[in-house]
N, C-alpha and C positions, 0 to 999 in steps of 0.2 A: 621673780622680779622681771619687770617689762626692761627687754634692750631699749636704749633709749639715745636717740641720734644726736650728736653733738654738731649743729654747723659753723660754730665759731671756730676760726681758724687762728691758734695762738700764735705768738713773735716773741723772740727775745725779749726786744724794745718793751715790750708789757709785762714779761719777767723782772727785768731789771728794776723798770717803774714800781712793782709791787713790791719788790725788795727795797728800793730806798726810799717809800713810805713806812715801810714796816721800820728800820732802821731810825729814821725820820721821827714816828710815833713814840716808836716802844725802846730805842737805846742801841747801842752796838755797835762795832768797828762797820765803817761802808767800807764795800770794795769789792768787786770782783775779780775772784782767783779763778776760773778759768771757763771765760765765755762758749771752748766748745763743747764742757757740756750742758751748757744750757740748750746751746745751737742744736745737737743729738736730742735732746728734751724736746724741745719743738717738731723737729724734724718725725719723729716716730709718733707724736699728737697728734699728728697732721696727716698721717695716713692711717686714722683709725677713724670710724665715725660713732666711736662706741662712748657716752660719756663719762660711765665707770672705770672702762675701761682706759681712758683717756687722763682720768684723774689720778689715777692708781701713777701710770707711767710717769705725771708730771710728779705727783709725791713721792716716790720710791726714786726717781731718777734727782732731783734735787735735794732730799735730805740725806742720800748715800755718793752722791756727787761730790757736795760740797764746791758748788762752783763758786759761791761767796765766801769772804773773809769771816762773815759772822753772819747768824741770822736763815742758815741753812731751812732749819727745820720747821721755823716760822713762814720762810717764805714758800716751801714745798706745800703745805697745809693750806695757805693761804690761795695758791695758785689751783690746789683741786679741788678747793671749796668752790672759785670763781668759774672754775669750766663745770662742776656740777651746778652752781647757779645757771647757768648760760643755759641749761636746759630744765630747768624750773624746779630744783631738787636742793637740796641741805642737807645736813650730817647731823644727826640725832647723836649727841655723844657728849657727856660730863667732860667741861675742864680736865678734869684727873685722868678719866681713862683718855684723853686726846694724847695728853701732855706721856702719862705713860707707853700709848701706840705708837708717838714718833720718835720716842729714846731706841723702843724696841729699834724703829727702822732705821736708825740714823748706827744704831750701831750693826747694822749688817742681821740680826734675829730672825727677820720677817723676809718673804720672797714678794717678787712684784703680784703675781699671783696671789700670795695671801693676804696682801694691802688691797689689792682688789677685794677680793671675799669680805674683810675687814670693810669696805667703802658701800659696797651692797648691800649688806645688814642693816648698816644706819643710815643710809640713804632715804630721805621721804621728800612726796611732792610735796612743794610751795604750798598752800591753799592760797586762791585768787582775791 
């Protein structure tokens, strides 16, 4: 698999936002129970330029975080779809196995590394 540069620099502020559309759309208590780690989320994104590797850190770090009241695992998925978007890529993977990969991670199963592994498999480019 090609390394593949991420230059979008993520923010809380777009965390939050993605979380209370999801919220917003799809059901669930709003709230955030504990903005620093989303802020630690950010912070280790932001010194990577690797975009797998980038998305791994924001899904594994928000759906074992739990920095929302509800809507963890929705928003962590949601967030490393956006920064693999951001470099022109997608996530090849069935409703069912998604829905099963983030229980795995949400309950502690999976290492940040094998979410990585897990995101480079079904990683494909956009077509233009």
């Amino acid at each position: 698999m090609v390394r593949m540069e991420c230059d979008t620099d993520l923010n809380a502020e777009k965390i939050i936002e993605m979380h209370n559309d999801i919220i917003k759309d799809f059901g669930g208590e709003p709230g955030l129970r504990d903005p620093a780690t989303i802020e630690y989320v950010v912070y280790r994104v932001n010194r990577s330029r690797n975009s797998f590797r980038n998305a791994a850190i924001a899904l594994y770090g928000i759906a074992t975080g739990h920095p929302f009241i509800d809507g963890n695992k929705r928003t962590a998925l949601v967030v490393a779809e956006n920064i693999l978007a951001d470099s022109g890529y997608y996530l090849d993977a069935s409703e069912p196995e998604v829905v099963g990969f983030m229980v795995q991670v949400a309950q502690y199963n999976l290492t940040e590394p094998s979410v990585e592994g897990w995101i480079k498999e079904r990683a494909r480019l956009k077509l233009a």
